[in-house]
C-alpha positions as CSV (number, residue, x, y, z in Angstrom):
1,X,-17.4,-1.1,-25.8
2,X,-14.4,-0.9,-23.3
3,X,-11.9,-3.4,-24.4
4,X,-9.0,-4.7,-22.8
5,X,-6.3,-3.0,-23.7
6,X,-8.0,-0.2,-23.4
7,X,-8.9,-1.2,-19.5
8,X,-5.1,-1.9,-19.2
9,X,-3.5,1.4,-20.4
10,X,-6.3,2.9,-17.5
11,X,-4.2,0.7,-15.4
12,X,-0.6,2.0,-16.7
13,X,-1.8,5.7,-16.8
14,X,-2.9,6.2,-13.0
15,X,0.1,4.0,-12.0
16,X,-2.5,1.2,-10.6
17,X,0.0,-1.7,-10.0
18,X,-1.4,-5.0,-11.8
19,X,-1.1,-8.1,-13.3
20,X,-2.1,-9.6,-16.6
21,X,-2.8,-13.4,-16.8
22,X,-2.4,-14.9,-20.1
23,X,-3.2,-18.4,-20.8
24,X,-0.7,-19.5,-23.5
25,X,-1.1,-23.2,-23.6
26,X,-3.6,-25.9,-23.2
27,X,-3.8,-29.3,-23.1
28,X,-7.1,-31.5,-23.4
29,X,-10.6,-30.3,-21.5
30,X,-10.2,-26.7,-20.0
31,X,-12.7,-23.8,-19.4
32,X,-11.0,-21.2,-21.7
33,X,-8.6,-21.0,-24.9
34,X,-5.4,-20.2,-25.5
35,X,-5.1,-16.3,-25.5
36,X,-7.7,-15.6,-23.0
37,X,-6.4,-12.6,-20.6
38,X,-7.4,-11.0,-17.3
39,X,-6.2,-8.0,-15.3
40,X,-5.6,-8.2,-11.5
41,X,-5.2,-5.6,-9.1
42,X,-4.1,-5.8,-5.5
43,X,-8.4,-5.5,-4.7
44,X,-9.0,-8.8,-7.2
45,X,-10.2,-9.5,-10.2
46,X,-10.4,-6.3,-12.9
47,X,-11.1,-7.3,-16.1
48,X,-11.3,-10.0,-18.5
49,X,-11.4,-14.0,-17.7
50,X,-9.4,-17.0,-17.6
51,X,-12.0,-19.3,-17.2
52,X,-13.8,-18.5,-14.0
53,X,-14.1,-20.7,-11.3
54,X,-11.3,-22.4,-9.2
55,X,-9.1,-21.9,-11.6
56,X,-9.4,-17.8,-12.0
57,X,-9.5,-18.0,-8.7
58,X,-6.0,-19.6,-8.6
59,X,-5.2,-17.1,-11.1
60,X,-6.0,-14.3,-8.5
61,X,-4.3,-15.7,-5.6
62,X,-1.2,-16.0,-7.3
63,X,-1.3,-12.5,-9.0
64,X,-1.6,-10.6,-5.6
65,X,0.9,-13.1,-4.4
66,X,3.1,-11.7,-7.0
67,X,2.0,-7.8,-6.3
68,X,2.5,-8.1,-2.8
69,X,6.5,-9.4,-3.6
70,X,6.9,-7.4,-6.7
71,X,7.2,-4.4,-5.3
72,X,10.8,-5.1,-3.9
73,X,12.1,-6.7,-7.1
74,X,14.4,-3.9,-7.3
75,X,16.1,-4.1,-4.0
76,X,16.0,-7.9,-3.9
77,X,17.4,-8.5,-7.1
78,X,14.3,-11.1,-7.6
79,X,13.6,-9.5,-10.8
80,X,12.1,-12.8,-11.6
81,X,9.2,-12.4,-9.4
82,X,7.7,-10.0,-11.8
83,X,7.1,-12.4,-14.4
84,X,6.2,-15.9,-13.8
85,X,4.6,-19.5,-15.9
86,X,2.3,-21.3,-14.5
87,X,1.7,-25.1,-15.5
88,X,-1.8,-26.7,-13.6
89,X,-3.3,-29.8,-14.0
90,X,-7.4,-28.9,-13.6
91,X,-8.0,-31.6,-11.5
92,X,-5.0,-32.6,-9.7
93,X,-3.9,-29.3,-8.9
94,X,-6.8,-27.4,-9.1
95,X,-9.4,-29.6,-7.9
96,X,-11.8,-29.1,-11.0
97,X,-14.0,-31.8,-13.0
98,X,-12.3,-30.7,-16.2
99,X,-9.2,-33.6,-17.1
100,X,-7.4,-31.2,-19.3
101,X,-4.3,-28.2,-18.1
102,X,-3.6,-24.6,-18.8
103,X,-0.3,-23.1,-18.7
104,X,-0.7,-19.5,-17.9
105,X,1.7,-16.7,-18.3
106,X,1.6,-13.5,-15.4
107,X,3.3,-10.8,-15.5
108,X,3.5,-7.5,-13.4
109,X,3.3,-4.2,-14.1
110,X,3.4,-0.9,-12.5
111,X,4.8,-3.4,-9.4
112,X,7.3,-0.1,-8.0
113,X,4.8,2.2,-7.4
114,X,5.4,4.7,-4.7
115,X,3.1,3.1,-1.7
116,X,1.9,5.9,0.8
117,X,0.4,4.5,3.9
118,X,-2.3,7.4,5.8
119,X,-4.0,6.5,9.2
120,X,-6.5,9.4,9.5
121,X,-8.4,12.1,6.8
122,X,-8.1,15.3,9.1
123,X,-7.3,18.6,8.1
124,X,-3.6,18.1,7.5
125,X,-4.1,14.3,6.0
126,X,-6.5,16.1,3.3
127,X,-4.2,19.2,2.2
128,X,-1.1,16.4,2.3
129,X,-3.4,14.1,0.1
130,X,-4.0,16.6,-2.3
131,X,-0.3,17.1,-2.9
132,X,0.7,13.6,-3.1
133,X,-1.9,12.7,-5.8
134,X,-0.2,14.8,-8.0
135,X,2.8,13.0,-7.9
136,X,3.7,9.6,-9.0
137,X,2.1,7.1,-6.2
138,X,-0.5,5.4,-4.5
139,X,-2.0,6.6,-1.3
140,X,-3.9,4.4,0.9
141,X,-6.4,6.6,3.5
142,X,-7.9,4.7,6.8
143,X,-10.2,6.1,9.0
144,X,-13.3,5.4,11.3
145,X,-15.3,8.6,10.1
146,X,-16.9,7.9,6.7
147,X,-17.2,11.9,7.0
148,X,-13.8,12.9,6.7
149,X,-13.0,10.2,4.2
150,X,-15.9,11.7,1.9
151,X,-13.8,15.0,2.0
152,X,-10.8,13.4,0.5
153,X,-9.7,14.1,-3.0
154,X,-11.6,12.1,-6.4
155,X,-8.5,10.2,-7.8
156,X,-7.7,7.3,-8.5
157,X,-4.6,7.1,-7.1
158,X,-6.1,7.6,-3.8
159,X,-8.3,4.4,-2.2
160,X,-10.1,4.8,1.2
161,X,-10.3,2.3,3.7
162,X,-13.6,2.9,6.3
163,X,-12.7,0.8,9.5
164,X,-13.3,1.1,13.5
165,X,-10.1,-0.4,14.4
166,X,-7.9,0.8,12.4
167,X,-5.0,-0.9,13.9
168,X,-6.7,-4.2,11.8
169,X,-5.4,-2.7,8.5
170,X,-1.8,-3.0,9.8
171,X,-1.3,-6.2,8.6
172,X,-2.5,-5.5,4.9
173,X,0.5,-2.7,4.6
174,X,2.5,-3.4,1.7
175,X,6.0,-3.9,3.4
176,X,7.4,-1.2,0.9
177,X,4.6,1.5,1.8
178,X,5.9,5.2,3.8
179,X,3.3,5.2,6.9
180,X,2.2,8.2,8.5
181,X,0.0,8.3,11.4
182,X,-2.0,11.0,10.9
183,X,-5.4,10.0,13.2
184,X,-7.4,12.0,15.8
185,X,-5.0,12.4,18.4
186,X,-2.4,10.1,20.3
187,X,-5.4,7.9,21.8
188,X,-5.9,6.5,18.3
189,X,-2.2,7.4,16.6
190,X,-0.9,4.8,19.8
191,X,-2.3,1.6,19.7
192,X,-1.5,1.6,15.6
193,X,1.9,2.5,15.8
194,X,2.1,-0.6,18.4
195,X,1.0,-2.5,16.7
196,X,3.7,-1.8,13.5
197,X,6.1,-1.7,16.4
198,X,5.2,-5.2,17.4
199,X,5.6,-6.8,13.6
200,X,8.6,-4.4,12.8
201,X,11.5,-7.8,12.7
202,X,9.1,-9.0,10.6
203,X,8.3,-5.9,8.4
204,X,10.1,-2.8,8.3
205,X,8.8,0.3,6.3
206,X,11.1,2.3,4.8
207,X,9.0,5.6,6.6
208,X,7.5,5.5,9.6
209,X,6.3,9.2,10.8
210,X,3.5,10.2,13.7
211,X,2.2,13.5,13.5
212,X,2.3,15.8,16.5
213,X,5.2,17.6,18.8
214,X,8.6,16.6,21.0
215,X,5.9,16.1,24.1
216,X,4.0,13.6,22.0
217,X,7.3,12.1,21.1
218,X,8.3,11.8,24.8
219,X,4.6,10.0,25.4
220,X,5.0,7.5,22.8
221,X,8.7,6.4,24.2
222,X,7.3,6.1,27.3
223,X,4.5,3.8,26.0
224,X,6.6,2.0,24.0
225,X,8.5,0.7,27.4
226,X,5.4,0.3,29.1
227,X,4.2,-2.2,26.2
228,X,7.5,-4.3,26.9
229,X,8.6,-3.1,23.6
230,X,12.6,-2.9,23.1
231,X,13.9,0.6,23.5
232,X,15.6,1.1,20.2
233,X,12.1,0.9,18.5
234,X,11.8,4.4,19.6
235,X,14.2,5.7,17.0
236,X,12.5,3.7,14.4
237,X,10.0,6.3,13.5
238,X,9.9,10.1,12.9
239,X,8.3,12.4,15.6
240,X,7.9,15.1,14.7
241,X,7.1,14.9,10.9
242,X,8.4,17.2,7.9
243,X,10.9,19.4,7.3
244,X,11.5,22.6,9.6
245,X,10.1,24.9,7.3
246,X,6.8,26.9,7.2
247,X,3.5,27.5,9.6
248,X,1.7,25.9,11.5
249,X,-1.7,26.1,8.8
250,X,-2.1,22.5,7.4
251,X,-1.4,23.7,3.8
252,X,2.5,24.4,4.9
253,X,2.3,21.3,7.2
254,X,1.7,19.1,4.7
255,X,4.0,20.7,2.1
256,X,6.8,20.0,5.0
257,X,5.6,16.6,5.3
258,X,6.1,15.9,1.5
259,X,9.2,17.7,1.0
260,X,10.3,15.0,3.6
261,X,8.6,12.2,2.3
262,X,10.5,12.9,-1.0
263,X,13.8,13.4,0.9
264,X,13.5,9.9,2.4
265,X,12.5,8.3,-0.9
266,X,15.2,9.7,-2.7
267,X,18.3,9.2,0.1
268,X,18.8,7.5,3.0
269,X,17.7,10.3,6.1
270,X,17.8,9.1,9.7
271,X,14.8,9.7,11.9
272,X,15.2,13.6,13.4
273,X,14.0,16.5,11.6
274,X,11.4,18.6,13.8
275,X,8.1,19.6,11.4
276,X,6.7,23.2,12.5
277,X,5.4,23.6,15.9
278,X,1.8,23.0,16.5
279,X,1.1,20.4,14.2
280,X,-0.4,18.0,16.6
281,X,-3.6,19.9,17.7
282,X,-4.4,20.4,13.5
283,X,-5.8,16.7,13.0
């Protein structure tokens, strides 16, 4: 039988960012004792209880609550957001039968993962995939062909997200994620990349990178005014992608891309290294 530290250290080995609930304290009627613990990931509830009901489902709200913020802690200097108490009254603040309360105790783990953001499984999204989920991370694969997400990589650092507009899973982008737009063509790279344009004073990822040449550069610019977007969002984003080094096979594409993913992690780059020719008729 699986227990629950044994579900946890699952968690802490693939780098799985969570949140374990504890309930340390209880006071009259309540649906679960003191000790009781659950894992939450950013997808819901994992493993163990809290009680069930409105209450775990309190529980869960406020754990991806805390995922979703956690992740900046470092920058921020909200360290405290990783670790929080909890004191509910059932009925007043919960809105259960049960007259008693619960003070519960979450705390985040795993909350600085390495976010990776891909809009399309083509050839050079698979090959740059495969590299990633070696490394310390979590990638996060859309696309509209269930196909081409099939062909992706068994890990489970990797989670694939099947959607027709994929523009829709802009807004569920952690804010600290590197995005790459890596989709069919410009037809379905442009109206996603608008619409991160158009929430970027609200949210601004740290790398922002559309696959493809200096022509498809020049297109984008020139949609970007045409959607009444200001001007300087053109130099927001990097087109071309990766570093100017290898061919144009996807293999050397996406090692260029990672080099520069790396680069950007680790120091602060501005927005201008060309990636090998070609790359934009490879998707």
């Amino acid at each position: 039988m699986i227990t629950f530290y044994e579900r946890m250290s699952d968690l802490i080995s693939t780098g799985t960012p969570f949140v374990c609930a504890t309930i340390v304290d209880t006071q009259g009627s309540v649906p679960a004792d003191i000790g009781a613990k659950m894992l939450v990931t950013a997808d819901g509830a994992y493993f163990g209880t809290v009680g069930g009901g409105k209450i775990e489902a309190r529980v869960i709200q406020e754990s991806k609550a805390m995922l979703k913020s956690a992740g900046l802690a470092g920058t921020s200097g909200k360290e405290d957001s990783t670790a929080k108490f909890f004191e509910w009254s059932l009925n007043r603040d919960i809105g259960m039968t049960c007259g008693g309360s619960m003070r519960v105790y979450l705390e985040a783990f795993n909350h600085r993962a390495w976010n990776i953001t891909v809009f399309g499984a083509g050839h050079v999204a698979n090959a740059l995939i495969c590299l990633l989920e070696k490394l310390d991370c979590r990638i996060t694969c859309i696309d509209s062909r269930v196909e081409w997400l099939d062909k992706l990589p068994d890990s489970p650092k990797l989670r694939r997200v099947l959607l027709t507009e994929m523009k829709e899973f802009v807004r569920d982008i952690p804010s600290d994620s590197f995005v790459l737009l890596m989709t069919m063509g410009h037809s379905s790279d442009k109206p996603i990349l608008l619409e991160i344009l158009s929430r970027w004073k609200d949210v601004k990822f740290p790398y922002l990178g559309v696959i493809g040449s200096d022509a498809k550069a020049a297109r984008i610019r020139k949609d970007i005014a045409e959607a009444g977007l200001p001007d300087e969002l053109s130099k927001v984003f990097y087109c071309p992608i990766g570093l100017p080094l290898g061919s144009n096979h996807p293999q050397e594409i996406a090692v260029s891309v990672a080099a520069q993913l790396l680069q950007v992690r680790d120091q602060a780059v501005t927005p201008s290294v060309s990636n090998p020719a070609g790359a934009e008729n490879l998707i």
